[in-house]
Backbone bond lengths (Angstrom), bond angles and torsions (degrees), N, CA, C in turn:
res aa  C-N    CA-C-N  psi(-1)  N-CA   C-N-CA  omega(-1)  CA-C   N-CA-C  phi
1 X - - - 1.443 - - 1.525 108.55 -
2 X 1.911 114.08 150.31 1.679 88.28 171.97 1.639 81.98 -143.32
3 X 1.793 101.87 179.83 0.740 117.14 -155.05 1.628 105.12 -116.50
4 X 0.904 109.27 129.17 1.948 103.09 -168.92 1.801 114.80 -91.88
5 X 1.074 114.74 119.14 1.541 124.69 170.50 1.190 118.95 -49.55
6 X 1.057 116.05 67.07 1.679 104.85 -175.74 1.540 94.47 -118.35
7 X 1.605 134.58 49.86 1.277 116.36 -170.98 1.932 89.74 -173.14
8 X 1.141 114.72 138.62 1.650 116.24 178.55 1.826 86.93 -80.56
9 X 1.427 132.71 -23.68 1.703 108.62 177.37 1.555 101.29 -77.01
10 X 1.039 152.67 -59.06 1.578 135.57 147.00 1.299 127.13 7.68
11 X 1.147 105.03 -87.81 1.699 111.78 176.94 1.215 109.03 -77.24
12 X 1.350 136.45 6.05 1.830 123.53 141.06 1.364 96.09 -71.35
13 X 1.488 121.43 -71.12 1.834 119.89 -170.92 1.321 85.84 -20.73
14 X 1.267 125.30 -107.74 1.781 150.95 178.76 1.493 91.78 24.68
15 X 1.312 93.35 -96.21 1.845 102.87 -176.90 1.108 116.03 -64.49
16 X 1.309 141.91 -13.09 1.696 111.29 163.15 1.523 95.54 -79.71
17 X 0.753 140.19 -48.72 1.473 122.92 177.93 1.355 131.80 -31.38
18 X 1.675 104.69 -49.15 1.500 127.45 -178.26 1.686 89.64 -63.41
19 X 0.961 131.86 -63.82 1.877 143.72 -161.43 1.467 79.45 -61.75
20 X 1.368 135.62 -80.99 1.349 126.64 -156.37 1.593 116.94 -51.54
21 X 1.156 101.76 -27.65 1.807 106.04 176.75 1.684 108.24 -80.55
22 X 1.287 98.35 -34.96 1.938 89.74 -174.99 1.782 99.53 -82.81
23 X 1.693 118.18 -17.91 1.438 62.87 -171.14 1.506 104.13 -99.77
24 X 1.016 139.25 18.79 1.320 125.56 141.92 1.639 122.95 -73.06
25 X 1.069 128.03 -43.58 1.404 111.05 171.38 1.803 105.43 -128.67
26 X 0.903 135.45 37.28 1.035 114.88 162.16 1.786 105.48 -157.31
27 X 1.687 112.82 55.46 1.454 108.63 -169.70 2.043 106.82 -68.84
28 X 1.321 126.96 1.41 1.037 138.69 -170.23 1.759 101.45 -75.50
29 X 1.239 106.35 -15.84 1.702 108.39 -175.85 1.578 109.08 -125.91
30 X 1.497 110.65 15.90 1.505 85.23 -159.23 1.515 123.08 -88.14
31 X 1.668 115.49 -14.21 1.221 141.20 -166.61 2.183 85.74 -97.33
32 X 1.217 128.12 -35.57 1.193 88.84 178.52 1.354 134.79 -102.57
33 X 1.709 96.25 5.09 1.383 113.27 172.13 1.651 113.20 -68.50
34 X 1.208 115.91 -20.51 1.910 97.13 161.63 1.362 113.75 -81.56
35 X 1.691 113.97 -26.06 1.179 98.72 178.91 1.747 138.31 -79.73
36 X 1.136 104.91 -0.93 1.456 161.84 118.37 1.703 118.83 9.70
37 X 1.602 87.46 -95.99 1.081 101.14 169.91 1.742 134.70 -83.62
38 X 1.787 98.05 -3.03 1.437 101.36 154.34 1.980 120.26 -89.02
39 X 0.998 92.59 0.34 1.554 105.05 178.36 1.856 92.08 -79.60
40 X 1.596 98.00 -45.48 1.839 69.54 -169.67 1.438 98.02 -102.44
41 X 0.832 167.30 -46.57 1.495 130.21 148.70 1.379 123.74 6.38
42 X 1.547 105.57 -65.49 1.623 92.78 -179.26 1.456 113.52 -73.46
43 X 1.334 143.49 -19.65 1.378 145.01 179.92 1.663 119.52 -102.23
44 X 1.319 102.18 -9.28 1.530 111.52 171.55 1.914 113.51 -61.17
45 X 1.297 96.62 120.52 2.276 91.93 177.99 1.859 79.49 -127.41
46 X 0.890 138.82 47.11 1.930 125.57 144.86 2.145 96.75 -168.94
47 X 0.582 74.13 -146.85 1.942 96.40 -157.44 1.641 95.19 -64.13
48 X 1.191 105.42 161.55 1.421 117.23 171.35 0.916 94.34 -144.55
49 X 1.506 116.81 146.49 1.736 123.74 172.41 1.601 93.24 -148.53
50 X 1.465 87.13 168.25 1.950 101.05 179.51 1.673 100.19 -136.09
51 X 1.278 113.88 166.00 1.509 118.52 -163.11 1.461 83.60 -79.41
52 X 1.094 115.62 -179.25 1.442 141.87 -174.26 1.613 105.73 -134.10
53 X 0.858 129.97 114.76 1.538 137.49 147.16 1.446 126.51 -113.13
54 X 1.506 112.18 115.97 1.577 118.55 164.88 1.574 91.43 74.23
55 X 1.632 132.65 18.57 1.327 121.68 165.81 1.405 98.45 96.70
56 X 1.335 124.66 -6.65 1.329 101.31 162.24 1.641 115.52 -136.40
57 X 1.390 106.93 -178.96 1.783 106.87 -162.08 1.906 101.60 -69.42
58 X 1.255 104.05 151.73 1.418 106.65 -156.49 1.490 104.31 -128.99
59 X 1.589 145.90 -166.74 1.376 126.08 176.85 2.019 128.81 -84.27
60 X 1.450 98.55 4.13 1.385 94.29 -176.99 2.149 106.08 -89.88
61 X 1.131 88.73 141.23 1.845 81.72 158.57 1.074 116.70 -139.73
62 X 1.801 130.91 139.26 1.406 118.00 162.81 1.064 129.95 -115.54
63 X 1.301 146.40 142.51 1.429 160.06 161.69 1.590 126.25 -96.82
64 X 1.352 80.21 154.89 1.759 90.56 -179.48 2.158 103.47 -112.00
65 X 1.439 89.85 130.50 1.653 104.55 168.51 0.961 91.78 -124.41
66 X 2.299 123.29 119.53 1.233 110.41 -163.22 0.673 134.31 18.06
67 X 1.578 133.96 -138.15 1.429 134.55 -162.94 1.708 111.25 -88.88
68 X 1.243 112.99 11.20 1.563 111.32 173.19 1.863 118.26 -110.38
69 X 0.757 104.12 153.78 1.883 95.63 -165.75 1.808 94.93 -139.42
70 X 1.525 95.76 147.64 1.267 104.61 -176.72 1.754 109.95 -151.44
71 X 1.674 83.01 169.49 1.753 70.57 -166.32 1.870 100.54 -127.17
72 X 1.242 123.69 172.55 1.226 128.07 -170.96 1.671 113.64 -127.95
73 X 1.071 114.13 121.41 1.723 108.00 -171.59 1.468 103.09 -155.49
74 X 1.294 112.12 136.16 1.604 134.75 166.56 1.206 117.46 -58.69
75 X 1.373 135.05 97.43 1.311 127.88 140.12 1.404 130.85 -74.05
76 X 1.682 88.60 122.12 1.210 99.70 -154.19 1.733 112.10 -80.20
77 X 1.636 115.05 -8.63 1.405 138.39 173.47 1.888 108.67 -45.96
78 X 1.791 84.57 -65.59 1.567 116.62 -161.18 1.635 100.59 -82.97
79 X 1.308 125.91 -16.59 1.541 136.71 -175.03 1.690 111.59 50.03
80 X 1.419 98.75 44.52 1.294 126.73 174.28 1.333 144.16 -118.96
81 X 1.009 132.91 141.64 1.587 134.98 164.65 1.124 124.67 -81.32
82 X 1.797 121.64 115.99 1.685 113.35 -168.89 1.865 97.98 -125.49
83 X 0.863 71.39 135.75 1.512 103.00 167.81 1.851 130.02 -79.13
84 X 1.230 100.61 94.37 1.290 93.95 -148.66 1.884 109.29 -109.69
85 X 1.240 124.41 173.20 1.306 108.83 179.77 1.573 103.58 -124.87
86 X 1.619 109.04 119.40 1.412 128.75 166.72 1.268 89.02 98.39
87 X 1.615 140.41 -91.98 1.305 126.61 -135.20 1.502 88.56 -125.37
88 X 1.869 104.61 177.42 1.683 99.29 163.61 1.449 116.40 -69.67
89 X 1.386 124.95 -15.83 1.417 116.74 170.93 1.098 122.01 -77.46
90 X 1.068 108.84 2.68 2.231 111.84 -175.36 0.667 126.32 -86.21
91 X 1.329 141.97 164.28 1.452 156.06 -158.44 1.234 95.51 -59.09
92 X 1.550 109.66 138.26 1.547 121.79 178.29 1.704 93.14 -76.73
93 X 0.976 113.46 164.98 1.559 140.56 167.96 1.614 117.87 -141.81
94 X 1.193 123.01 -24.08 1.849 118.49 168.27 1.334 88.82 -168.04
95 X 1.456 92.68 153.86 1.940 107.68 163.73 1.762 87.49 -130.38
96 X 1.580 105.82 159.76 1.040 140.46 -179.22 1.376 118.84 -148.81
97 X 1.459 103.39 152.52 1.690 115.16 -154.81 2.024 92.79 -144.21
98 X 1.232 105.22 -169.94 1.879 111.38 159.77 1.178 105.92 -68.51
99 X 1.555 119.90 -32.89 1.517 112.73 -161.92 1.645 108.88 -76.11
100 X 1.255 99.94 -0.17 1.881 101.31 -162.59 1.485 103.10 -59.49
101 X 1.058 152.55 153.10 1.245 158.62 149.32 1.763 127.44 -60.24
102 X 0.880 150.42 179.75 1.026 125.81 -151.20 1.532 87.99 -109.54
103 X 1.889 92.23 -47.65 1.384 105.12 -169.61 1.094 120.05 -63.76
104 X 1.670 125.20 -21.17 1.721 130.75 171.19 1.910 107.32 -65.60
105 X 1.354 112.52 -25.29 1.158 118.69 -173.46 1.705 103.18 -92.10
106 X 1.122 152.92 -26.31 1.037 154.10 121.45 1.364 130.27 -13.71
107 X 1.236 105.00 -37.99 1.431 122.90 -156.58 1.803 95.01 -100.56
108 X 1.655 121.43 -39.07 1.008 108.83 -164.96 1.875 96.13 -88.29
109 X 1.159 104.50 -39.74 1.745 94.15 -179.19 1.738 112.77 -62.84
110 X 1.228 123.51 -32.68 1.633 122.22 150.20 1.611 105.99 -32.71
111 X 0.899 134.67 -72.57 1.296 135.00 -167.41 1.601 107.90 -79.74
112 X 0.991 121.94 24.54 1.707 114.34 165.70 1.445 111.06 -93.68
């Protein structure tokens, strides 16, 4: 089930959650997961939703770039953020870490 962003109390839930989960185990993402989620904000043109677990927002999110939609999920292996196309099982397209650059992250939502 997911949960649709249509509300700034949502996408606060969302990200304190995301921050509260990395910094116990995943502090390797935690500085670029806002930057992150202002990337799809700014490149989002239809709905965004995040998975839902146990009733509340959980680590997947998806977006729409025009008519193509993608989703965002932590591997927790790689201690990364991948960027994926259509579902969480889809083809990666970028991973991101703290070390990401701003301008590599720029560069890949330009090209969605």
């Amino acid at each position: 089930m997911a949960i649709s962003i249509n509300s700034i109390e949502i996408l606060q839930t969302y990200l304190k959650g995301v921050l509260l989960r990395a910094e116990h185990h995943a502090g390797n993402v935690e500085g670029v997961a806002l930057t992150l989620a202002g990337a799809i904000i700014w490149k989002s043109t239809g709905e965004i939703e995040v998975r839902e677990y146990a009733g509340s927002p959980a680590n997947i999110i998806w977006f729409w770039v025009n008519d193509k939609r993608y989703a965002m999920t932590y591997n927790h292996s790689n201690e990364e953020i991948e960027l994926k196309s259509r579902t969480q099982s889809g083809d990666i397209i970028a991973t991101f870490d703290n070390d990401s650059k701003y301008s590599e992250i720029i560069n890949v939502f330009n090209g969605l």
